[in-house]
C-alpha positions as a Markdown table, in Angstrom:
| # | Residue | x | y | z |
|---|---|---|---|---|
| 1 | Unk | 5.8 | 74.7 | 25.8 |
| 2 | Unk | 1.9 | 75.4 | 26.2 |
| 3 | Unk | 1.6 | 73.9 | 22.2 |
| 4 | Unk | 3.6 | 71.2 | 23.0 |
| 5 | Unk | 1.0 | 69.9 | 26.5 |
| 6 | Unk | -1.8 | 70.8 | 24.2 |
| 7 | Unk | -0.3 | 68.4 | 21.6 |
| 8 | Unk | 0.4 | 65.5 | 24.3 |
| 9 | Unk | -3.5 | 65.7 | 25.4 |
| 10 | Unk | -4.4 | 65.9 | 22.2 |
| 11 | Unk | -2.3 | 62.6 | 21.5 |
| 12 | Unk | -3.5 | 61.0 | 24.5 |
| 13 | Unk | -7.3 | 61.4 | 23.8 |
| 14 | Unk | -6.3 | 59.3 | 20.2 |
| 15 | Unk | -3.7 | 56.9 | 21.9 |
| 16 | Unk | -6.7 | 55.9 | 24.1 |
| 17 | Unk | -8.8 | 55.9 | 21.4 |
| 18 | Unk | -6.2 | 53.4 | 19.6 |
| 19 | Unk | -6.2 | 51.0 | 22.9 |
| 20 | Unk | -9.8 | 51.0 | 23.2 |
| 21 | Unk | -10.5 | 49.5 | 19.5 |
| 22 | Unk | -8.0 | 46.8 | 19.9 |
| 23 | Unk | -8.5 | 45.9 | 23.7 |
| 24 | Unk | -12.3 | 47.3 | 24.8 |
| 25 | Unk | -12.9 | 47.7 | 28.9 |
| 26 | Unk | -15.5 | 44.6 | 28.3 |
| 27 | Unk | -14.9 | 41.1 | 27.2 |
| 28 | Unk | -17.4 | 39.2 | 25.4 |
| 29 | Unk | -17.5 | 35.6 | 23.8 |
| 30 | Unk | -16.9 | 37.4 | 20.5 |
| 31 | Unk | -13.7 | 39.6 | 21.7 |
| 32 | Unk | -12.3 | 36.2 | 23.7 |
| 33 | Unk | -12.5 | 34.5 | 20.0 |
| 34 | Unk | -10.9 | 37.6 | 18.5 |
| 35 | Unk | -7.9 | 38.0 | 21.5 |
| 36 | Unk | -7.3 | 34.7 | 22.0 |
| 37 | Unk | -8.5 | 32.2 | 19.4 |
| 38 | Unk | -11.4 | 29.9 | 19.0 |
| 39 | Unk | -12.0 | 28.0 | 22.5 |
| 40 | Unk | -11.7 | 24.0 | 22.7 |
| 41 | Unk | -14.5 | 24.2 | 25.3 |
| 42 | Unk | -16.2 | 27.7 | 26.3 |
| 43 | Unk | -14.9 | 30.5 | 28.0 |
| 44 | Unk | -15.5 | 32.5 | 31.2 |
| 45 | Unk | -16.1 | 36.0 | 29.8 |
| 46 | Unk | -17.1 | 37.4 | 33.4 |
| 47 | Unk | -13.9 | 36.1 | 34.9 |
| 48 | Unk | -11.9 | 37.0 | 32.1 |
| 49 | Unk | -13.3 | 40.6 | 32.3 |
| 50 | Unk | -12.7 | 41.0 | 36.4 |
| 51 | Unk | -9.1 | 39.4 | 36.0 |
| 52 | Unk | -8.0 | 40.9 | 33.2 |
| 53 | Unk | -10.1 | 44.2 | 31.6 |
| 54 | Unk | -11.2 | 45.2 | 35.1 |
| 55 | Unk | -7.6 | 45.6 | 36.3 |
| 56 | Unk | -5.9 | 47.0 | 33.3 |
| 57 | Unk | -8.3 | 49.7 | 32.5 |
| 58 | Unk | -8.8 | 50.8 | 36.4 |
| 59 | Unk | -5.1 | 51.1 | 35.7 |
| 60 | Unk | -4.8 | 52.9 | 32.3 |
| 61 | Unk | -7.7 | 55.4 | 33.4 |
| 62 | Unk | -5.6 | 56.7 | 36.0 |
| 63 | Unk | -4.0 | 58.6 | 32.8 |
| 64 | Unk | -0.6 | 58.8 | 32.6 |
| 65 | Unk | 1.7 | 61.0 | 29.7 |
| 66 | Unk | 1.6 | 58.9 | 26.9 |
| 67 | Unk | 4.5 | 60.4 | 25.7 |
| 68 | Unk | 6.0 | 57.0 | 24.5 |
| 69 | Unk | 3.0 | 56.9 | 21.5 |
| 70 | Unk | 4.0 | 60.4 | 21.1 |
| 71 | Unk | 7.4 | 59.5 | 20.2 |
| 72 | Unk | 6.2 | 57.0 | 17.9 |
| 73 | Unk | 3.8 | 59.3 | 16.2 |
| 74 | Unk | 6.3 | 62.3 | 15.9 |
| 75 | Unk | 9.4 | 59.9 | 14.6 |
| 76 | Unk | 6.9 | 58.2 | 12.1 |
| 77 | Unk | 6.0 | 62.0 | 10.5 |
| 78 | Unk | 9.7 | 62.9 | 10.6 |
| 79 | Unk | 10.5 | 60.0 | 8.7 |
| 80 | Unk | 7.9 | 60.1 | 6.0 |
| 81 | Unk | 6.1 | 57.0 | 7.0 |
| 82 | Unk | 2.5 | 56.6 | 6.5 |
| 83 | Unk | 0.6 | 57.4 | 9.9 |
| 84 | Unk | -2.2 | 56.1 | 9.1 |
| 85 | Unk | -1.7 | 53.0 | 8.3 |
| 86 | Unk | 0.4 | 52.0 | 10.8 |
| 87 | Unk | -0.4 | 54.4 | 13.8 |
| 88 | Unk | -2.0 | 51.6 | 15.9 |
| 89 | Unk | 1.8 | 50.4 | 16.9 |
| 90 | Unk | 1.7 | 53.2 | 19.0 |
| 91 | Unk | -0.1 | 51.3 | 21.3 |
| 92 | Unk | 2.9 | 48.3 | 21.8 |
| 93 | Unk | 5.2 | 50.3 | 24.0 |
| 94 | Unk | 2.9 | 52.2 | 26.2 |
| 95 | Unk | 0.5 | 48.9 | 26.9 |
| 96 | Unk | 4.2 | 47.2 | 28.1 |
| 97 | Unk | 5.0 | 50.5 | 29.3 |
| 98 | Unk | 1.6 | 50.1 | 31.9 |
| 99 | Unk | 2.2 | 46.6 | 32.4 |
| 100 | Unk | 5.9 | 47.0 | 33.8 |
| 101 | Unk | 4.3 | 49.7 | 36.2 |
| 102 | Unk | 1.7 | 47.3 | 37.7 |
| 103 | Unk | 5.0 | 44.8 | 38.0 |
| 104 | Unk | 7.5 | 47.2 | 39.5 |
| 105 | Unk | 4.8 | 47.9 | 42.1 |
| 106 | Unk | 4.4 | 44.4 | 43.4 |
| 107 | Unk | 8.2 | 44.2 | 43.6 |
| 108 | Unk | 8.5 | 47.6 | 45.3 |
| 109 | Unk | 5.9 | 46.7 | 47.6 |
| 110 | Unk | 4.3 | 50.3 | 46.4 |
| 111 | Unk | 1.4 | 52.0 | 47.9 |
| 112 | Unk | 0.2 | 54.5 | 45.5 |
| 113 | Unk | 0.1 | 55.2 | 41.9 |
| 114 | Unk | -1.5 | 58.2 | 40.3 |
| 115 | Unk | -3.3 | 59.1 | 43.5 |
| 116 | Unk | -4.8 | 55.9 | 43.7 |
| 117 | Unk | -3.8 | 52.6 | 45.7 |
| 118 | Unk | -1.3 | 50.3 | 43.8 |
| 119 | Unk | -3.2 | 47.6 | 41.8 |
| 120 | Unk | -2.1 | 44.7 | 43.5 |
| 121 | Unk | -3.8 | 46.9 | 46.7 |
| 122 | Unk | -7.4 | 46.8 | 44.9 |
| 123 | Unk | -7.0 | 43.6 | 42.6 |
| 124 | Unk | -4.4 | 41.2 | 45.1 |
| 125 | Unk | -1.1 | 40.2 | 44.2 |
| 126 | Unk | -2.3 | 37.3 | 41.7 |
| 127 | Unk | -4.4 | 39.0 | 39.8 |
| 128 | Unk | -2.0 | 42.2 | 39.4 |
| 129 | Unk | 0.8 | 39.9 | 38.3 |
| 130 | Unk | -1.3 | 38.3 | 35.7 |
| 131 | Unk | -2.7 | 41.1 | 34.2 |
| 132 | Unk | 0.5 | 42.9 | 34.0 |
| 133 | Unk | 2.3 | 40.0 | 32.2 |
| 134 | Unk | -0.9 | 40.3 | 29.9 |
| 135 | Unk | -0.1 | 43.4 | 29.0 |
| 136 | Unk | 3.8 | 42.6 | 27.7 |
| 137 | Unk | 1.9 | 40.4 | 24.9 |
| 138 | Unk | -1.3 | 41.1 | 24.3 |
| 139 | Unk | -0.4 | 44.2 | 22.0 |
| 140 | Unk | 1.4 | 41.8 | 19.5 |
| 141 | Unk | -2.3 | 41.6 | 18.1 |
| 142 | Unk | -1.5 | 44.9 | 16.5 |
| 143 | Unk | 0.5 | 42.7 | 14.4 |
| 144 | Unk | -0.7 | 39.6 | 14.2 |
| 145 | Unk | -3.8 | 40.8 | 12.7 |
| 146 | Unk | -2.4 | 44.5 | 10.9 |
| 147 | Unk | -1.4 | 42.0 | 8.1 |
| 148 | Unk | -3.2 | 44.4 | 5.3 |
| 149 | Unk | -1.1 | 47.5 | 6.5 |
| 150 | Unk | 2.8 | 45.5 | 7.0 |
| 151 | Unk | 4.8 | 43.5 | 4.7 |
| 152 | Unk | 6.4 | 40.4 | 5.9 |
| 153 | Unk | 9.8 | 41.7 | 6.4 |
| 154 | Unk | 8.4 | 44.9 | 8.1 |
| 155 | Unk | 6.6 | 42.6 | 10.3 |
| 156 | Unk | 9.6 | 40.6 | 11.4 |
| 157 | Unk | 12.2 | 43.2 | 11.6 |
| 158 | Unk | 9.2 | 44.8 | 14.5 |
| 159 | Unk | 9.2 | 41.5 | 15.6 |
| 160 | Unk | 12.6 | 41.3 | 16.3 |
| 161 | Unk | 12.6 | 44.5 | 18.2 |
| 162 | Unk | 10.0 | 43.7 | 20.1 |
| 163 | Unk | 11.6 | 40.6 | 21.6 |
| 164 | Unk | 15.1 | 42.0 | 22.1 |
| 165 | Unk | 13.9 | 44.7 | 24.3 |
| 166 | Unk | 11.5 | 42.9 | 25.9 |
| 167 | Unk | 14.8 | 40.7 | 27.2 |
| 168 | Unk | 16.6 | 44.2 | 28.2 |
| 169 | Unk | 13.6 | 45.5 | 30.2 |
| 170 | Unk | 14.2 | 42.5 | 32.8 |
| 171 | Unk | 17.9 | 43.5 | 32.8 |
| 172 | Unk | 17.4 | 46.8 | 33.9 |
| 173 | Unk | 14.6 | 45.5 | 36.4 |
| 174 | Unk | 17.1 | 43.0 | 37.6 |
| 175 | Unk | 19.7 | 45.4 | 38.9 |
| 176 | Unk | 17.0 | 47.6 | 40.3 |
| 177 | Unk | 15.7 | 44.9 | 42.4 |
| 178 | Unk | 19.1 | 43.7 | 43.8 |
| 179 | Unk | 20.6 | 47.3 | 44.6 |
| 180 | Unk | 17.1 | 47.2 | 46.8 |
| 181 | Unk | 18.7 | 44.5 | 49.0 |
| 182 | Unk | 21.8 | 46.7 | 50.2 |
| 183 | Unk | 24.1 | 46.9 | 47.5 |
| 184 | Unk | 26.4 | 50.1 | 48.8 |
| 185 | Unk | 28.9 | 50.9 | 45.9 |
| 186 | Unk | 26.9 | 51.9 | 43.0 |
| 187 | Unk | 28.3 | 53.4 | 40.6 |
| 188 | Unk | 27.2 | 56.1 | 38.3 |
| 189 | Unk | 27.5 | 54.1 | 35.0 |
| 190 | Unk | 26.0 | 51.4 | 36.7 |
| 191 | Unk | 23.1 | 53.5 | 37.2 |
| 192 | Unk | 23.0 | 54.9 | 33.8 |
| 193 | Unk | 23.0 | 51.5 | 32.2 |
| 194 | Unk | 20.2 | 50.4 | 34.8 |
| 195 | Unk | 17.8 | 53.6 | 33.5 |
| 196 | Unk | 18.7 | 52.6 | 29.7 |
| 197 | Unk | 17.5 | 49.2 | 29.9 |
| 198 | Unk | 14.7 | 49.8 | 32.9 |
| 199 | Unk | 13.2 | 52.8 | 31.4 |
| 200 | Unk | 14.9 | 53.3 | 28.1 |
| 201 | Unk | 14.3 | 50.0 | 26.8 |
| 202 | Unk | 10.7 | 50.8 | 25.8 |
| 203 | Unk | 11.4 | 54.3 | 24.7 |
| 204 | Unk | 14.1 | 52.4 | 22.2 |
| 205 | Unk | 11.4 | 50.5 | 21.8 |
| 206 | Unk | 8.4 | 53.2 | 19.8 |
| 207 | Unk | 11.8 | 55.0 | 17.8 |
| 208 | Unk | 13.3 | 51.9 | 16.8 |
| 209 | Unk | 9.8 | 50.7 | 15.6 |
| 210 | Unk | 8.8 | 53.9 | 13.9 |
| 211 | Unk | 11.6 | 53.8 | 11.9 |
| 212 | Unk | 11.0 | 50.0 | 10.9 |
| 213 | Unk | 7.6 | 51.5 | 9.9 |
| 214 | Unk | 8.9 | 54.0 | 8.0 |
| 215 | Unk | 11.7 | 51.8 | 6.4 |
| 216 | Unk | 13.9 | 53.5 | 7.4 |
| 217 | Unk | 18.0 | 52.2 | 7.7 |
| 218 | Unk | 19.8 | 50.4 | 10.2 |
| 219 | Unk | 22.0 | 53.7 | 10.9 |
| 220 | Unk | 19.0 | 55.2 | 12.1 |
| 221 | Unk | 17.4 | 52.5 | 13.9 |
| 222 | Unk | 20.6 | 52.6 | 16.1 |
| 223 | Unk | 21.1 | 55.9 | 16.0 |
| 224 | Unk | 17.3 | 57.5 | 16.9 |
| 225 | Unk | 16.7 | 53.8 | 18.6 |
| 226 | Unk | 19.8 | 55.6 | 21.5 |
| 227 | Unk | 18.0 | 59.1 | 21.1 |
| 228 | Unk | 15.0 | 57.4 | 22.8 |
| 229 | Unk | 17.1 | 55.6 | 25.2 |
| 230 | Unk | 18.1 | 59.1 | 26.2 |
| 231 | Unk | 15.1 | 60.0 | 26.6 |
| 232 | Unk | 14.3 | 57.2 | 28.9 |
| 233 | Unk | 17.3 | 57.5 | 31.1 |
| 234 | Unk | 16.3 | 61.4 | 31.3 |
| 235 | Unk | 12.9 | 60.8 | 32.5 |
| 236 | Unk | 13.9 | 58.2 | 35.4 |
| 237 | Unk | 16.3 | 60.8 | 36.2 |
| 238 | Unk | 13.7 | 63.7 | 36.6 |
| 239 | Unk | 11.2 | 61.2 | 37.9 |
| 240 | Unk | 13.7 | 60.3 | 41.0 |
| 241 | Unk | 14.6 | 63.9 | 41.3 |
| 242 | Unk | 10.7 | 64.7 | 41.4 |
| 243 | Unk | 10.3 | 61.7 | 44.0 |
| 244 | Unk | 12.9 | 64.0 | 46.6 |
| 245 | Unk | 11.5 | 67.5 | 45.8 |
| 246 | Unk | 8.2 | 67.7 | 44.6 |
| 247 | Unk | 5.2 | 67.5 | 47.1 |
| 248 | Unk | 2.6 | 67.1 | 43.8 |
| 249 | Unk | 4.8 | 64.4 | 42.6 |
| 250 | Unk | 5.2 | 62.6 | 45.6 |
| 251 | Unk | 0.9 | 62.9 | 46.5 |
| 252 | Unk | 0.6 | 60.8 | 43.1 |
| 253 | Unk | 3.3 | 58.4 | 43.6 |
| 254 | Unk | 3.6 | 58.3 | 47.5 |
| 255 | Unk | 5.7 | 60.3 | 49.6 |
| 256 | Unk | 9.2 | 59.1 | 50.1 |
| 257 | Unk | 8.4 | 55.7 | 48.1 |
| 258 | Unk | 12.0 | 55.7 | 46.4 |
| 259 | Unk | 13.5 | 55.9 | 50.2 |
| 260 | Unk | 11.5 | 53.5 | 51.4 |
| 261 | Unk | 12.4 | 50.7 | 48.0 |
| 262 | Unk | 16.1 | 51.6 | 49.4 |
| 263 | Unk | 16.6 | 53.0 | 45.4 |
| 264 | Unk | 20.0 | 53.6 | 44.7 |
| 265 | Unk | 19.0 | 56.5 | 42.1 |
| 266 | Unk | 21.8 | 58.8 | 40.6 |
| 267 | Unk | 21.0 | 61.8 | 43.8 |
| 268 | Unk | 21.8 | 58.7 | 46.1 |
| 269 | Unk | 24.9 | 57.6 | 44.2 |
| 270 | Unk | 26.6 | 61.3 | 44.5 |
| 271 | Unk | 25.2 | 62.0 | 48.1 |
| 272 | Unk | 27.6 | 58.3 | 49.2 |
| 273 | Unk | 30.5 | 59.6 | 47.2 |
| 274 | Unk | 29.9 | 63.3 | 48.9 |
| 275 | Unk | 28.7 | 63.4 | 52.1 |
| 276 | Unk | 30.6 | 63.4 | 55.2 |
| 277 | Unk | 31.3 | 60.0 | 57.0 |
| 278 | Unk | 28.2 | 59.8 | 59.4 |
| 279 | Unk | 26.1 | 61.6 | 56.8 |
| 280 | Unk | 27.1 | 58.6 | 54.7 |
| 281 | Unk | 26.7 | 56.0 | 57.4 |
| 282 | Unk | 23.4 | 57.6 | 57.9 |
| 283 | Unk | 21.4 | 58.0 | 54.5 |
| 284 | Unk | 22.5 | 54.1 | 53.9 |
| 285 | Unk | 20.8 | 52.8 | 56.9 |
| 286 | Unk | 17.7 | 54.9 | 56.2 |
| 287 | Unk | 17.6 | 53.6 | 52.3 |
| 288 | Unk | 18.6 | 49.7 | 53.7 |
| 289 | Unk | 16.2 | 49.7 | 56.3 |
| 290 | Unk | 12.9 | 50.6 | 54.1 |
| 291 | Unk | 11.6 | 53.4 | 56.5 |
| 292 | Unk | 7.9 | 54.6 | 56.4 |
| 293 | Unk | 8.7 | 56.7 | 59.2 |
| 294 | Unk | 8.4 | 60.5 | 57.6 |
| 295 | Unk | 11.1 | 61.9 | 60.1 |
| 296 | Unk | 13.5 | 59.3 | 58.6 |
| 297 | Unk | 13.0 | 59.9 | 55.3 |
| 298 | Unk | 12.6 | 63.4 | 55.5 |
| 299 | Unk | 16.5 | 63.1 | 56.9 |
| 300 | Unk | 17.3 | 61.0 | 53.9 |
| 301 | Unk | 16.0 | 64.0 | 51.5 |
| 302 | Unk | 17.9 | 66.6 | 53.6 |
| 303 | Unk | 21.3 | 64.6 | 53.1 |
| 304 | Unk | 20.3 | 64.8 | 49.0 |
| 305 | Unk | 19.8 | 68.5 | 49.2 |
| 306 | Unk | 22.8 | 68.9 | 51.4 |
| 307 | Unk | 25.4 | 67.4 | 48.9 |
| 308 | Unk | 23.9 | 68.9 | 45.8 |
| 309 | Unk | 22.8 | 65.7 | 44.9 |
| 310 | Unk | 19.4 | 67.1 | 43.4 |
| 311 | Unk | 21.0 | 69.6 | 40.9 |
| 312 | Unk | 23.9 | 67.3 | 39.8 |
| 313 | Unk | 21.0 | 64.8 | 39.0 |
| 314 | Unk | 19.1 | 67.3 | 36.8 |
| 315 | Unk | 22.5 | 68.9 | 35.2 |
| 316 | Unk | 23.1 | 65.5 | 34.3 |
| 317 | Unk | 19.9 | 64.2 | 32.8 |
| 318 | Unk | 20.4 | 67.3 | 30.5 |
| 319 | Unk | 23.8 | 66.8 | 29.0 |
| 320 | Unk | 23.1 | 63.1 | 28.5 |
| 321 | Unk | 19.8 | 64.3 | 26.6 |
| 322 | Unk | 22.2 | 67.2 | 24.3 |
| 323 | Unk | 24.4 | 64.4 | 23.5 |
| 324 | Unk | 22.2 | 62.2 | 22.3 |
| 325 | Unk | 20.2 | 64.7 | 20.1 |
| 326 | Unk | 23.3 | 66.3 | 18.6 |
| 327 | Unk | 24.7 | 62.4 | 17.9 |
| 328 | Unk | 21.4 | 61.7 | 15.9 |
| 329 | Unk | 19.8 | 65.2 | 14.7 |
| 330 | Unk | 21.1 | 65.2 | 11.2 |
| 331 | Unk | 19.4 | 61.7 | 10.5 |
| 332 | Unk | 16.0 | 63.4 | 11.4 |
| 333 | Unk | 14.8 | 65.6 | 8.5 |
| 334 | Unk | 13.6 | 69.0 | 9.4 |
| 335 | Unk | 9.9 | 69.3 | 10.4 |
| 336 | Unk | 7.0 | 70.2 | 12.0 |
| 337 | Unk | 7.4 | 66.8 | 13.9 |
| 338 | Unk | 11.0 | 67.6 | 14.4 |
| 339 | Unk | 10.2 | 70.6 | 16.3 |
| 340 | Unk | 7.8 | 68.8 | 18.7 |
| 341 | Unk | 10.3 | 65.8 | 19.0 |
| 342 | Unk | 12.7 | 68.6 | 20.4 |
| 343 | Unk | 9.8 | 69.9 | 22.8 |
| 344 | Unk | 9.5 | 66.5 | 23.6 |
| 345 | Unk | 13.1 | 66.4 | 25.1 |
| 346 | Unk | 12.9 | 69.8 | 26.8 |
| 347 | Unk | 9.2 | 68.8 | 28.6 |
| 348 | Unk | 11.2 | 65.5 | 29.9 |
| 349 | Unk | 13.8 | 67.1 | 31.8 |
| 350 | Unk | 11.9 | 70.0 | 32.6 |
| 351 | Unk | 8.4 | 68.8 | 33.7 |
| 352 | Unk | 7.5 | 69.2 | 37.5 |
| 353 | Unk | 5.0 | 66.2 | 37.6 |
């Protein structure tokens, strides 16, 4: 695994690199004409920079995995694409990807994120909002202007991906939000489908856009496109797991946040259908209340533990991602990349942070 965490910092370092060239941490009056057009009248380039750059690089210097790029990258290889002419598409999911965070945070009323306060906490509301919608569009201008490197029809069909999982991300976000509010009888597959379209929707996203760059068929735009999903659906389910048992994950994210958003995460799903009657009675009316209090959510964790609810949730996140893999692995040539995209899977439902 230590080649594969070299490989992801070594992607990150040129992922950043790739953001940087297309959308710089400074705005000037030539940038503004390159982003968004000649103006009518003049634009603002300080205000532009302290609404918009200021907040969305304070946000992507944080770090973060980049492991979405990475899946780009890797499937592109696999494929037999040409990387370098179309590795800048890399940047589409993960600038969403970023964007969504700043977004789910407002909702959430969130605290911290990656050991630093919550953008709407250093920015306001408005401006967090606004940059983060910023960031769902403004990497289309890897297409708009990578007319050299794209055919028309490769364009369109990215295009068309682009937009239709753009329209699931809000699904997914949308049942997030509303089992917030109380809703008690969850189920499983409800869950599952939540995580496919919350957080695998961009993952679906990079493969089913690699393989468009790589002309590849529909068979394995559907079929990789749902290895990705898996991938997505994993990581939330690690990532909710980490929120209830790691003390490094929860000093980057905040401790107890998914307790205190009331999250109705796949642990909380089999703790209600297997805890005793006041444990049950209890862990809801932490979860609907939207406790800060650590004693209260500490109790909510101990109920998890108690019902297993920890190691179901990982046991799970790894047969969904076996499935998936073995559905799809013969449409991936062996590789080099192939290898990695396997690490890939293992470091998702087995990282600790």
């Amino acid at each position: 695994m230590g080649d594969f965490f070299e490989f992801l910092k070594e992607n990150k370092e040129m992922v950043d690199s790739l953001i940087r060239k297309h959308f710089p941490e400074k705005w000037d009056d030539k940038y503004l004409e390159h982003l968004f057009g000649k103006p009518t009248y003049v634009y603002d380039s300080d205000a532009l920079t302290k609404s918009l750059a200021d907040p969305i690089w304070d946000f992507l210097n944080r770090g973060g995995k980049r492991w979405r790029p990475a899946l780009f990258l890797l499937l592109v290889e696999a494929l037999g694409g040409d990387l370098e002419k179309i590795k800048d598409i890399a940047v589409i999911p993960e600038l969403v990807h970023n964007g969504s965070i700043m977004v789910d945070d407002v909702e959430d009323l969130g605290e911290m994120r990656r050991g630093k306060p919550c953008t709407h906490k250093i920015f306001g509301v408005d401006v967090a909002v606004n940059a983060a919608n910023e960031m769902y569009y403004m990497p289309l201008m890897v297409l708009i202007k990578n007319t050299s490197n794209l055919d028309d029809k490769t364009r369109l069909r990215m295009y068309d991906i682009y937009s239709q999982e753009m329209i699931n991300i809000g699904a997914g976000q949308g049942m997030d939000i509303w089992w917030h509010k109380g809703k008690a009888d969850v189920s499983e597959d409800h869950y599952l489908q939540m995580c496919s379209y919350k957080t695998g929707t961009l993952a679906r996203m990079a493969a089913r856009l690699a393989v468009a760059a790589s002309n590849g068929s529909d068979e394995q735009e559907d079929k990789i496109g749902k290895i990705a999903e898996a991938f997505g659906v994993a990581f939330q389910i690690q990532d909710d797991v980490l929120s209830a048992s790691s003390k490094d994950f929860a000093d980057q994210k905040g401790y107890g946040d998914d307790i205190t958003e009331g999250k109705r995460s796949l642990m909380v799903i089999h703790a209600l259908n297997n805890a005793s009657e006041d444990d049950r009675k209890e862990l809801l009316s932490i979860l609907d209340s939207h406790t800060r209090e650590k004693e209260r959510i500490d109790k909510a964790i101990e109920i998890l533990n108690k019902t297993g609810a920890v190691e179901y949730s990982k046991k799970r996140a790894k047969e969904i991602m076996a499935k998936a893999w073995n559905d799809a692995n013969h449409l991936i040539p062996e590789s080099e990349a192939k290898d990695k995209l396997k690490s890939l899977v293992d470091y998702l439902i087995e990282r600790e942070i």
